[in-house]
N, C-alpha and C positions, 0 to 999 in steps of 0.2 A: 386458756382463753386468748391471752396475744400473742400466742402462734397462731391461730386458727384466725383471728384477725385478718394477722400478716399475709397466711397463706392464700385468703379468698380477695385481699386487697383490691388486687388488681380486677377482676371478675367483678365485682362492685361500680368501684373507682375509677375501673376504665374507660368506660364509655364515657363517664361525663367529663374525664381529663380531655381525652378525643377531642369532644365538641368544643368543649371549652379552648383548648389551643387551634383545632381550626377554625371556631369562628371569631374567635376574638385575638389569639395571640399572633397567628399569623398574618389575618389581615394589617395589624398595628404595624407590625414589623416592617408589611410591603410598602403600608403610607408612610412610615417616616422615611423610606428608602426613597422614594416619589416626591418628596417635599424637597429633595435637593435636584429633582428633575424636571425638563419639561415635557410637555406631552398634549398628544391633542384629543385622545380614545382610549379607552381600556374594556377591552372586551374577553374576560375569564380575566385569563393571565398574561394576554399577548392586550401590549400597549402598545399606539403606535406614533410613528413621530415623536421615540425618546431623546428627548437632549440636555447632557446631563449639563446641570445651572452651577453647583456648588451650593453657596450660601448665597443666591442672589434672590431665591425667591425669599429667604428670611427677610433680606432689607428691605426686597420690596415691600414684603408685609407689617413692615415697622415703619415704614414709609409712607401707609396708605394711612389718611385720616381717618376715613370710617373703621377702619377697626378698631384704632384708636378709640375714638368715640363709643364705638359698639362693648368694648374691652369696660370701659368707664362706665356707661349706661349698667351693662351684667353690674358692674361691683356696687352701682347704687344700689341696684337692684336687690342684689344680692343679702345685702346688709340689713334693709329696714324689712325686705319681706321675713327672711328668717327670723329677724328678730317680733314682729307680729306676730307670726306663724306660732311660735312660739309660748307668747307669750297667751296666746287667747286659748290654747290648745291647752296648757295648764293650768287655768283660769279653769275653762270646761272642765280637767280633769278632776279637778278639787271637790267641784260644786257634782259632780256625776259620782264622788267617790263617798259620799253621805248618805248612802240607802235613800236616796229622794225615788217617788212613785212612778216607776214608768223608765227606771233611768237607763234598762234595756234598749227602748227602743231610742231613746234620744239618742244613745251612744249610735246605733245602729242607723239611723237616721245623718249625724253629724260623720260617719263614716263612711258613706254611699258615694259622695263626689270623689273620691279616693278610687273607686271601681269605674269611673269613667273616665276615660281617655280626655287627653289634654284639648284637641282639637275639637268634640264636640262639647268641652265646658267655653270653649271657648267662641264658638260660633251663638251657644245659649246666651252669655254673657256680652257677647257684643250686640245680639238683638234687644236684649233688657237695658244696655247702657246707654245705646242709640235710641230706643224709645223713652229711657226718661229726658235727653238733651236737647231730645225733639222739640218739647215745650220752651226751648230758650232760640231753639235753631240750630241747634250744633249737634253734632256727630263726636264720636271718639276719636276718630283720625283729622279732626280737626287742628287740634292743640295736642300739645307734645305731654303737656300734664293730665290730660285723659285719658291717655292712652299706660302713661307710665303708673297711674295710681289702680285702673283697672285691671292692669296685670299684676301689681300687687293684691290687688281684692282676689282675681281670681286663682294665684299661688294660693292664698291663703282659704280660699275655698274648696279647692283640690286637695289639699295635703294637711290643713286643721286637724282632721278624724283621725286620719293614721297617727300624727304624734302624740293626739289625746288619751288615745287606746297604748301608748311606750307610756305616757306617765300615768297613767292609770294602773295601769302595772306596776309601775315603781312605788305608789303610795299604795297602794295595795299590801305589798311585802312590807310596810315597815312595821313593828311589831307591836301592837297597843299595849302593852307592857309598857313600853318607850312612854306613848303618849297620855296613858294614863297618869303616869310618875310626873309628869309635866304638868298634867292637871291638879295634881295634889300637890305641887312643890308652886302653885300658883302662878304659873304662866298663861298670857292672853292669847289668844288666838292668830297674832304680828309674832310674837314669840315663839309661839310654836311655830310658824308658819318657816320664820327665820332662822332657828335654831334649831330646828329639827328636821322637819319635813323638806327645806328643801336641801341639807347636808346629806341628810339622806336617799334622795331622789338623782345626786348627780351622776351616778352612772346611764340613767336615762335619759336626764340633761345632754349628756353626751352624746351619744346616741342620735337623741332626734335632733340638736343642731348641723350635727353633723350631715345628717338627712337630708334637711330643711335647706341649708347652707349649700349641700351639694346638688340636689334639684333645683334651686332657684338660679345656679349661676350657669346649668346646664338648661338653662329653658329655651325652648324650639319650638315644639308643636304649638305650644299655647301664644307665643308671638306670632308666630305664622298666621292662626286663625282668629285672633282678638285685633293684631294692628297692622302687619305684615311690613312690619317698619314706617306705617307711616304717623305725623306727617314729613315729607321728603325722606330720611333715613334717621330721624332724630329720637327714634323709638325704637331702633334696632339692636338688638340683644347678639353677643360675641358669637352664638350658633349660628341663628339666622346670619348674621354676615360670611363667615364662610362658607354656610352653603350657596348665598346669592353669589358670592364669586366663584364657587367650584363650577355648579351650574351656569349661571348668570352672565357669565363673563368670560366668550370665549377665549383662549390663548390664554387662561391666568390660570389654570384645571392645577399648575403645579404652585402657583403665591396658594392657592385655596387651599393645597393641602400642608403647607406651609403653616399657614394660619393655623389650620386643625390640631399640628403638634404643638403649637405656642399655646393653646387654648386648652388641650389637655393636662400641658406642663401648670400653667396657672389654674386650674383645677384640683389639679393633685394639692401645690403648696398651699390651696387655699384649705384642703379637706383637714392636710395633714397641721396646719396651725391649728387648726380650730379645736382638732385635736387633743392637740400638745395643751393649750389653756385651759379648757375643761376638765382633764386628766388630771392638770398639777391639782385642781381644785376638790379632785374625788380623794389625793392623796391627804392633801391638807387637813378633809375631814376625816 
């Protein structure tokens, strides 16, 4: 059997290695090569007016406030929506993991914003939040805390269902035998809750932080179409700023891709910490 494996490996395997490396590993490779150049055009593979920078587009990119800023806003960001995300998504999952009537469709229902794209939750969400502010006179791009807290509601409206459906799964597998024994050795419902169900759930803890943590601090489309940085750029999310200067800002085409590899580097150690804590905690249990 793994010969036969082995043998049709490739024939499998292939094609999606293929795609996989041209569309993702080689383009990488070409932008971090680009982030130490400048450039005015790239059209396929012929760039024009290349002039190679060194490390200057880095400093400029450490040098500009707004990404700074942009860098800081992601990690607020980052941090409260995962951990709401989170926490309401297991909440849900508990109360939908109790044979309650109908709990097909709720799940199916709390699932749905998960199947639509970020930009039109976001165009819905900005006409709901605009029309309730309207009674006070104010708009979402008003103020910089309307904008920051709607794009947490709407993280967490987008992506709730998918993590509710990882720990629904996870309480699902843990074995009533378990919880049974807990019921007869007289533990409350805080007890089981803490002692059992969720030492047993962290590998799916893991999992959907990880998720949650890495969508939120990669958010784009849904800033683009909920605030577009405003008011001035005080709402602007570490994507969205790089793309306003790839785009945005001619002569910068090479700080922009600059930014892009700073922004994945801090990506990665945010995924990979997040990781590493939850992990220690699945061992521990």
């Amino acid at each position: 059997m793994e010969k036969s494996l082995k043998k049709y490996f490739w024939v499998f395997a292939g094609p999606t290695l293929i795609c996989f490396i041209a569309v993702l590993v080689v383009p990488f490779i070409y932008g971090i090569v680009l982030s130490f150049a400048e450039f005015r055009s790239i059209t396929g593979l012929t760039i024009t007016g290349l002039t190679r920078t060194g490390f200057d587009n880095y400093v400029r990119a450490f040098s500009d406030t707004d990404f700074l800023n942009a860098l800081w806003f992601s990690a607020r960001y980052t941090v409260i929506s995962a951990v709401l995300t989170n926490l309401i998504a297991f909440a849900l999952a508990l109360m939908l993991s109790r044979g309650v009537k109908g709990t097909s469709l709720y799940r199916t229902l709390i699932f749905m914003p998960n199947l639509i794209g970020g930009i039109v939750l976001g165009y819905i969400l900005r006409f709901i939040i605009n029309g309730a502010l309207s009674a006070i006179g104010a708009a979402i791009t008003v103020d910089a805390g309307y904008g920051f807290w709607g794009l947490v509601i709407l993280n967490n409206w987008q992506f709730t269902g998918c993590m509710m459906i990882i720990y629904i799964a996870g309480i699902q597998n843990i074995s009533t035998d378990i919880l049974e024994a807990a019921k007869i050795d007289g533990a409350g419902a805080w007890t089981t809750l803490t002692k059992i169900t969720i030492p047993l759930v962290m590998p799916s803890i893991t999992i959907a932080f990880f998720m949650s943590a890495a969508n939120s601090f990669r958010m784009f489309d849904q800033n683009l179409a909920l605030t577009t940085g405003l008011p001035g750029k005080e709402t602007v999310g570490a994507a969205l700023d790089v793309y306003n200067t790839f785009y945005g800002r001619p002569g910068l085409e090479g700080v922009g891709q600059a930014k892009a590899v700073v922004f994945f580097i801090i990506a990665a150690l945010i995924s990979f910490a997040q990781l590493s804590m939850t992990r220690k905690r699945e061992v521990e249990n």
